[in-house]
C-alpha positions as CSV (number, residue, x, y, z in Angstrom):
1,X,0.0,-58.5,27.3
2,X,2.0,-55.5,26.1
3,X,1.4,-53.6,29.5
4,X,2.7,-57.1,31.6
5,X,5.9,-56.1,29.6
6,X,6.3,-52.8,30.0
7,X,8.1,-52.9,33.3
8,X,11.1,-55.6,31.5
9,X,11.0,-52.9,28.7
10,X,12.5,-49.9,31.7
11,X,14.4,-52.1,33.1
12,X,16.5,-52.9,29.8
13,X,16.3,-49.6,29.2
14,X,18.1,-48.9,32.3
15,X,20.6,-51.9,31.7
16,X,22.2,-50.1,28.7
17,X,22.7,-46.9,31.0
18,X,24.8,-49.5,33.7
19,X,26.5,-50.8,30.0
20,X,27.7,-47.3,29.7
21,X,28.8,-46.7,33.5
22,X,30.8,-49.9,33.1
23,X,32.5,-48.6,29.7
24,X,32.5,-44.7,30.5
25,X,33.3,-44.0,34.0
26,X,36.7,-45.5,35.2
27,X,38.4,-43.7,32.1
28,X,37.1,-40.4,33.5
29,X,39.9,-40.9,36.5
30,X,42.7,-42.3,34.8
31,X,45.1,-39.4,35.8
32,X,43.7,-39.0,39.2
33,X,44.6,-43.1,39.3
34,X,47.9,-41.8,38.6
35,X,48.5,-38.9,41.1
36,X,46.6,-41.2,43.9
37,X,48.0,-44.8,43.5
38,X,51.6,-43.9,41.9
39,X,50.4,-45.9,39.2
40,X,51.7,-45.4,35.7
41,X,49.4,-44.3,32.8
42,X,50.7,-46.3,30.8
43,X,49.7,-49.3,32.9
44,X,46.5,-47.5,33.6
45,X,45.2,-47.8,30.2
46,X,45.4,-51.5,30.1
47,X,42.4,-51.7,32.3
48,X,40.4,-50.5,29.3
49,X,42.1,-53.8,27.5
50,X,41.1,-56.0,30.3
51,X,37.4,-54.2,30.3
52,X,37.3,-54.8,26.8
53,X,39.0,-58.3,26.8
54,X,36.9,-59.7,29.1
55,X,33.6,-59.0,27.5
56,X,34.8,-60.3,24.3
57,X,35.3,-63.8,26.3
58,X,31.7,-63.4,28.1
59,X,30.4,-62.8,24.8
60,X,31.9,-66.2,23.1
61,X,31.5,-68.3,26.4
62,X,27.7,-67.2,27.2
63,X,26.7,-69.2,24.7
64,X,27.8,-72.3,26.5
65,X,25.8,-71.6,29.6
66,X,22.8,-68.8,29.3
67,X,20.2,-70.8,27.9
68,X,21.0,-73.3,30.8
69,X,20.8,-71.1,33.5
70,X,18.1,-68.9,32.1
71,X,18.0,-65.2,31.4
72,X,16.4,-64.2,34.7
73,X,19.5,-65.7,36.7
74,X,21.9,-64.6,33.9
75,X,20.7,-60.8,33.9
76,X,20.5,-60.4,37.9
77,X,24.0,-61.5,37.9
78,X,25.5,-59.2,35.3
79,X,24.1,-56.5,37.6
80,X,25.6,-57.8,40.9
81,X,28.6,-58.1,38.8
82,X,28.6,-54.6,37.7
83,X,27.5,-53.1,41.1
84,X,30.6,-55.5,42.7
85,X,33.1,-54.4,40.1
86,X,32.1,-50.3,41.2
87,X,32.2,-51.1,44.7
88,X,35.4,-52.7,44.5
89,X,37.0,-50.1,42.6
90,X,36.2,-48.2,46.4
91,X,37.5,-51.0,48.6
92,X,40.1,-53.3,46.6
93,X,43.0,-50.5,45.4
94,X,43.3,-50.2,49.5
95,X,42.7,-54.0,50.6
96,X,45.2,-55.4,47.9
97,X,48.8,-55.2,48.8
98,X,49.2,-53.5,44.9
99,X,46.9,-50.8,44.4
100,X,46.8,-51.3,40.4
101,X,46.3,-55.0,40.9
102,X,43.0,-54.5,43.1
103,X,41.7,-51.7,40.4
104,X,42.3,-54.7,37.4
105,X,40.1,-57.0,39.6
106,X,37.0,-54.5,40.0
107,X,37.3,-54.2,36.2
108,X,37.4,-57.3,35.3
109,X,34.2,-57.9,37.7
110,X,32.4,-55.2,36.3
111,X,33.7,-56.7,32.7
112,X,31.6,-59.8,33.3
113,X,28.9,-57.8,34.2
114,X,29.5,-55.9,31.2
115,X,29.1,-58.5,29.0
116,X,26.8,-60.4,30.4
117,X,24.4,-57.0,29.7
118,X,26.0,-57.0,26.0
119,X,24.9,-60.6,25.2
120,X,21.2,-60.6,27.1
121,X,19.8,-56.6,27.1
122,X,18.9,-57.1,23.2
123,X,17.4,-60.8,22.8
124,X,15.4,-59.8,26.6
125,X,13.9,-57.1,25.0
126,X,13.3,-58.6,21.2
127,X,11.4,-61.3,23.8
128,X,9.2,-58.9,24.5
129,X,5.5,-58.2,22.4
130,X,5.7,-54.7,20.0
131,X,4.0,-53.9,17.5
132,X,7.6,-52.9,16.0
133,X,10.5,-54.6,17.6
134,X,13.1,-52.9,15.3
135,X,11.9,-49.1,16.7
136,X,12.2,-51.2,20.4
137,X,15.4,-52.1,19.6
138,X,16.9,-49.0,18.3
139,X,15.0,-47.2,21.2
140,X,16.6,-49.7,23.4
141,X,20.2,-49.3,21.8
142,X,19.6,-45.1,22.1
143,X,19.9,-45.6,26.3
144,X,23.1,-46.6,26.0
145,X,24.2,-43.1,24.3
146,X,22.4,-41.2,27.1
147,X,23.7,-43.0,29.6
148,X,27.1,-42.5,28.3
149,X,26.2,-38.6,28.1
150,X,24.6,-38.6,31.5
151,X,27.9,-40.5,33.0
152,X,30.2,-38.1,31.6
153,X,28.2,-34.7,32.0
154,X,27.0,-35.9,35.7
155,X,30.8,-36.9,36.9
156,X,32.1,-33.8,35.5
157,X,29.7,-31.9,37.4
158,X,30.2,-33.8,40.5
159,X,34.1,-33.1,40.5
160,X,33.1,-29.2,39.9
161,X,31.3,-29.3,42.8
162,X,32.4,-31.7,45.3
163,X,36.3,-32.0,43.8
164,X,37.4,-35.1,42.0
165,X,39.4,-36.5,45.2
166,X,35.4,-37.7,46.7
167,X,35.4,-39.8,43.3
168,X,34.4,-42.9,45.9
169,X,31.4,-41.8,47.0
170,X,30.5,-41.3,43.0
171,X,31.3,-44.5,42.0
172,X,29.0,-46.0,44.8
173,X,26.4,-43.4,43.8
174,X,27.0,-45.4,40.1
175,X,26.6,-48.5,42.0
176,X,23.5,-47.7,43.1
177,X,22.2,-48.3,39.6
178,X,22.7,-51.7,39.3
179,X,21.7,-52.8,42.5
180,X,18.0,-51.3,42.3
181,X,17.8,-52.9,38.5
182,X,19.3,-56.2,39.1
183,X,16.1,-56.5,42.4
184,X,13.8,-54.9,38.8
185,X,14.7,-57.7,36.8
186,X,14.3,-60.7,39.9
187,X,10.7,-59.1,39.4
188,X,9.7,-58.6,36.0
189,X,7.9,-61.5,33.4
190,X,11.1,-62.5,30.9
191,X,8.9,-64.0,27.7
192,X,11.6,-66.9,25.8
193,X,12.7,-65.4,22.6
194,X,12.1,-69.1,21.1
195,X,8.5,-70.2,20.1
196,X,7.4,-73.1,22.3
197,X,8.0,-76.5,21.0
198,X,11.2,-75.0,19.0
199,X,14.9,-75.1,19.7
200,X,17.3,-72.0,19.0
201,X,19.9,-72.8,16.2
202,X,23.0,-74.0,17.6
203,X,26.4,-72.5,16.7
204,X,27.2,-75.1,14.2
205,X,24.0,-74.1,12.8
206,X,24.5,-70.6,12.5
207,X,27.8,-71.1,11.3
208,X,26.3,-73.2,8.1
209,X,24.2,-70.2,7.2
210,X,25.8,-67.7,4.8
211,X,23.2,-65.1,6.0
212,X,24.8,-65.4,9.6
213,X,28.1,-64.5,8.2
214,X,27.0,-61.4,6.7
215,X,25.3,-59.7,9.5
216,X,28.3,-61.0,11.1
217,X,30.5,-58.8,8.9
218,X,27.8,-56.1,9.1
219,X,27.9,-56.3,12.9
220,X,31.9,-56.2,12.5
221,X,31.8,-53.1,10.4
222,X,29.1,-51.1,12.8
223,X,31.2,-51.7,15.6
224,X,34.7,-50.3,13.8
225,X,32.9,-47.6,11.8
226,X,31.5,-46.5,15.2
227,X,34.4,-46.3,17.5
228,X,37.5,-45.7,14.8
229,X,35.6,-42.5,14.6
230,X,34.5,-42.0,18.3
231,X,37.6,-42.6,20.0
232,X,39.2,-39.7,17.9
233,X,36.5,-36.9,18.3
234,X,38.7,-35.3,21.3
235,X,41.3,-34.9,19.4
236,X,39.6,-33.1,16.7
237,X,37.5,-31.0,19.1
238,X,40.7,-29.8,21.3
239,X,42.3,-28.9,17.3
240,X,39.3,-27.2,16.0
241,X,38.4,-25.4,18.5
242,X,41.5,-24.6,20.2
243,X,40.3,-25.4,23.8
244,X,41.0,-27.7,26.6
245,X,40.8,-31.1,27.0
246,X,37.7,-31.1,29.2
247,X,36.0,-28.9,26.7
248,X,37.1,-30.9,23.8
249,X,36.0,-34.5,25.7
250,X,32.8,-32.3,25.9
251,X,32.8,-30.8,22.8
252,X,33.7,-33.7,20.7
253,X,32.9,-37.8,22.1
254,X,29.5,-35.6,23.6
255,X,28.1,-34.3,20.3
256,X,28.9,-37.6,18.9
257,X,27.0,-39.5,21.6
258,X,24.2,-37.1,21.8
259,X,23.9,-37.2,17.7
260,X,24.2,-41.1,17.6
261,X,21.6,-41.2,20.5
262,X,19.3,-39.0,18.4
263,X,19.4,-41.0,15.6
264,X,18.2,-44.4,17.6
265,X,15.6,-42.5,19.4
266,X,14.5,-40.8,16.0
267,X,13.8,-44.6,14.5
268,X,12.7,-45.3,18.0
269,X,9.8,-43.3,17.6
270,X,9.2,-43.1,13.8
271,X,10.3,-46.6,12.6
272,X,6.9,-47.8,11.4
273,X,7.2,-45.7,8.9
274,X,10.7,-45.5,8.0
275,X,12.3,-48.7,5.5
276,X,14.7,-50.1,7.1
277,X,16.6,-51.3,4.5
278,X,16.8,-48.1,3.7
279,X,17.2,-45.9,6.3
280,X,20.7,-48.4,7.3
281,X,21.3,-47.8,3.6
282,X,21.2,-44.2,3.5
283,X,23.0,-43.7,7.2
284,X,25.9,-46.0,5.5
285,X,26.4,-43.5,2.6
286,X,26.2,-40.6,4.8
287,X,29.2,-42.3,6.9
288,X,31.4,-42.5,3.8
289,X,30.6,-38.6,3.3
290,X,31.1,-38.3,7.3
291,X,34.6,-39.8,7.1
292,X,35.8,-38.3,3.8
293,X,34.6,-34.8,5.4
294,X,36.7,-35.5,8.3
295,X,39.8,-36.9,6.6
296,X,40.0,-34.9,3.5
297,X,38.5,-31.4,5.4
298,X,41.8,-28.6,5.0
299,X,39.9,-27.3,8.1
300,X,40.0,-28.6,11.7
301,X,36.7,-27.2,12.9
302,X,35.1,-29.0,9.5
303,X,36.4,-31.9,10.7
304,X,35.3,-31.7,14.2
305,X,31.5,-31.4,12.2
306,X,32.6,-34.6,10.0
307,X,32.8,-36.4,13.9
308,X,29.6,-35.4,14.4
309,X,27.8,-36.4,11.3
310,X,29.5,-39.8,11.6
311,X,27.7,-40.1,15.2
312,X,24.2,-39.2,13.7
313,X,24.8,-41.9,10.8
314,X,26.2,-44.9,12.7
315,X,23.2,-44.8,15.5
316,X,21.3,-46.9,13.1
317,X,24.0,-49.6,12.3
318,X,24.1,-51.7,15.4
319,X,20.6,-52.2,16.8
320,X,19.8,-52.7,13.0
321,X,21.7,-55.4,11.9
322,X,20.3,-56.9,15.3
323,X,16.9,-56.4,13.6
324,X,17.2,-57.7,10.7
325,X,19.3,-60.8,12.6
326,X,15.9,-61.3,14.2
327,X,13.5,-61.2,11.4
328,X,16.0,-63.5,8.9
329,X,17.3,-65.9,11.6
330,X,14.4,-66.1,13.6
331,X,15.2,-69.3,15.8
332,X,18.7,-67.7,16.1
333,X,18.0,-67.9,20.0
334,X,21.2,-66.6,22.4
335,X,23.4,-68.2,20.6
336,X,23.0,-65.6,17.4
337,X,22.6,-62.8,20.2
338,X,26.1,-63.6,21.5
339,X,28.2,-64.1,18.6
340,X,26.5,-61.0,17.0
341,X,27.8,-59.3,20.0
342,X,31.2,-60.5,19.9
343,X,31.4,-59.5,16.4
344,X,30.5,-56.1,17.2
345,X,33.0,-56.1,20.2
346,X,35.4,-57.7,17.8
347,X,34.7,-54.3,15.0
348,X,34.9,-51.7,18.2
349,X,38.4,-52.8,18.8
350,X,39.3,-53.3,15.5
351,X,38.4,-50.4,13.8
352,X,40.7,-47.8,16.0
353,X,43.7,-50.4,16.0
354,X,43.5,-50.0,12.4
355,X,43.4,-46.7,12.4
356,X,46.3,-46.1,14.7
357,X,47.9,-48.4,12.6
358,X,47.8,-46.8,9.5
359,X,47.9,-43.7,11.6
360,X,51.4,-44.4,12.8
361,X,52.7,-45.8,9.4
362,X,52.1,-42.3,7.9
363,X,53.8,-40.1,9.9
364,X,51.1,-40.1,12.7
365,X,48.6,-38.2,10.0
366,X,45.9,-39.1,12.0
367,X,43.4,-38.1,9.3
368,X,45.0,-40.1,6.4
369,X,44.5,-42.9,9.9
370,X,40.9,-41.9,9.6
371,X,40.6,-42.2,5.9
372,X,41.7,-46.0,6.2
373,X,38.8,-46.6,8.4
374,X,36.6,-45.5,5.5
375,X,36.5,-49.5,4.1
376,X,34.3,-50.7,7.6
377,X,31.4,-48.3,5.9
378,X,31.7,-49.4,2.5
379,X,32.2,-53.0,3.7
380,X,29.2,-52.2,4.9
381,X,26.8,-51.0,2.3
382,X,28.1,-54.0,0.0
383,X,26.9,-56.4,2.8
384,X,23.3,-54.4,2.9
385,X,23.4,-55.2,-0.6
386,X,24.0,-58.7,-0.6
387,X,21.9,-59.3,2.3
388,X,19.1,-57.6,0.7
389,X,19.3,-59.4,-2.5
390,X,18.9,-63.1,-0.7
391,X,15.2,-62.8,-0.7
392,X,14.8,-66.0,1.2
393,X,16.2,-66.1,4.6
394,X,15.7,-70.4,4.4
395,X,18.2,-70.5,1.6
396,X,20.8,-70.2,3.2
């Protein structure tokens, strides 16, 4: 039975490395954007808004239509989204009478794609029979870090080599990817993550059960104490080490990847005998000291460690609270999948807004910023507590 599976095991596998194309490539060209299409950076960056933005909506409204359409359907077309939204990054800046307007439609068709990946990846591969589904999911979750490595460290060595203006036949090289796993997945056997006979919870459902409200929160708080960190690490890398910005997007957002990556992979392949309970627990408290080191650290380059740390000790936080999602709500069906997802979106884009909030209020001290992001962690740890301490998931 295990083996029928282990070709839908790859292939979700590979659909977290087209997540990360969809999230980590099109920033990579957002000054060659400018120089090409007269475009302004700052109405550049709002295609990471709409990237963003749209997920969040394909998160909420997947609810509504997934389970009718079924996963197989649902999956192959988040990957001819994806591969449409790279394409048309080639063919759409050029066909559209406004260059910036036909790069917002590729997003926002790779966006649905995006989402779509988000909201199905995890409950496909929970679907599946493992001995330990939480080491599958954190091995599953650890793809997306390497793929955001390998899409980063592979376009920068394309540019070297083949200069930056051929950036169109890279992105249809990326496009490649979802085309030959979207054919996988019309192919492979996609078990239903409900029991036959039984119906998954429905939102009202979930939205009666305190339980769901804390991994909610929990979700919410891996998602900001990941990226309020992450989306700072150049910064701190270019400051420590005194070196470019290539070398610090290297040196910095890289080592934090690479460390978070580790960290999934580690539980990936040691989680039966690792708590946990206790391993989330212990990866929470080493966030705190992450984010103390990096906001209280007199030196830059201790800092740029503190970014580091903090990748190694959120790896754990999202693919866990979907674990333990799983074994307390275990009818929680797509429905718990999707909002779970949202939530986590919701935390990704909340978590640096606060901290160029606070950031800004402050004199742009970006580390007194960074010290304000310290409550997502600690939110954190109380929820583990309080979700630990409800010892029966049906009294809820």
């Amino acid at each position: 039975m295990k083996d029928k599976y282990q070709k839908t095991m790859y292939a979700c596998f590979a659909g977290y490395i087209v997540q990360a194309i969809v999230n980590n490539f099109v920033p990579l060209l957002f000054l060659t954007f400018e120089s090409s299409y007269n475009i302004p950076l700052s109405q550049i960056t709002m295609l990471i808004t709409f990237n963003f933005g749209i997920q969040l909506i394909v998160d909420l409204l997947s609810t509504k239509f997934v389970d009718r359409i079924g996963y197989r359907v649902s999956i192959v077309m988040a990957h001819v989204f994806a591969a449409g939204g790279l394409i048309g990054l080639v063919v759409l800046p050029d066909l559209l009478p406004n260059a910036f307007a036909g790069l917002l439609v590729a997003v926002v068709i790779y966006a649905i794609g995006g989402g779509l990946i988000e909201v199905l990846i995890s409950p496909i591969m929970e679907s599946c029979p493992t001995e330990n589904k939480e080491k599958a999911m954190s091995l599953l979750h650890s793809f997306y870090c390497w793929g955001h490595v390998g899409v980063v460290l592979l376009s920068t060595l394309f540019f070297k080599l083949f200069g930056i203006g051929n950036w169109k036949i890279l992105a249809l090289i990326w496009a490649v990817i979802p085309i030959v796993n979207g054919i996988v997945f019309c192919k492979t056997p996609i078990a239903s993550l409900i029991e036959e006979g039984e119906t998954g919870m429905s939102i009202r459902d979930l939205c009666k059960s305190q339980i769901f409200w804390i991994l909610m929160l929990m979700m919410v708080c891996a998602g900001a104490s990941e990226q309020a960190v992450s989306q700072w690490a150049s910064t701190f890398a270019e400051q420590g080490l005194g070196v470019t910005k290539t070398i610090g997007d290297l040196a910095g957002p890289m080592a934090f990847a690479i460390l978070m990556g580790s960290a999934r992979a580690f539980y990936g392949k040691f989680g039966e005998k690792i708590d946990l309970d206790k391993f989330m627990m212990g990866s929470s408290l080493l966030c705190v000291i992450a984010y103390l080191c990096i906001s209280l650290s007199p030196s830059p380059l201790i800092s740029l460690v503190g970014c580091a740390v903090c990748g190694l000790s959120v790896g754990i936080m999202w693919p866990g609270t979907f674990s333990k999602a799983s074994a307390t709500l275990k009818n929680g069906g797509t429905a718990m999948f999707a909002l779970l997802a949202l939530a986590g979106d919701v935390g990704c884009s909340g978590g640096p807004t606060l901290v160029g909030f606070v950031t800004g209020q402050m004199s742009n001290n970006l580390k007194l910023g960074i010290l304000a992001g310290i409550v997502f962690p600690i939110l954190l740890i109380v929820a583990e507590i309080v979700l630990k301490g409800r010892k029966n998931p049906k009294n809820n």
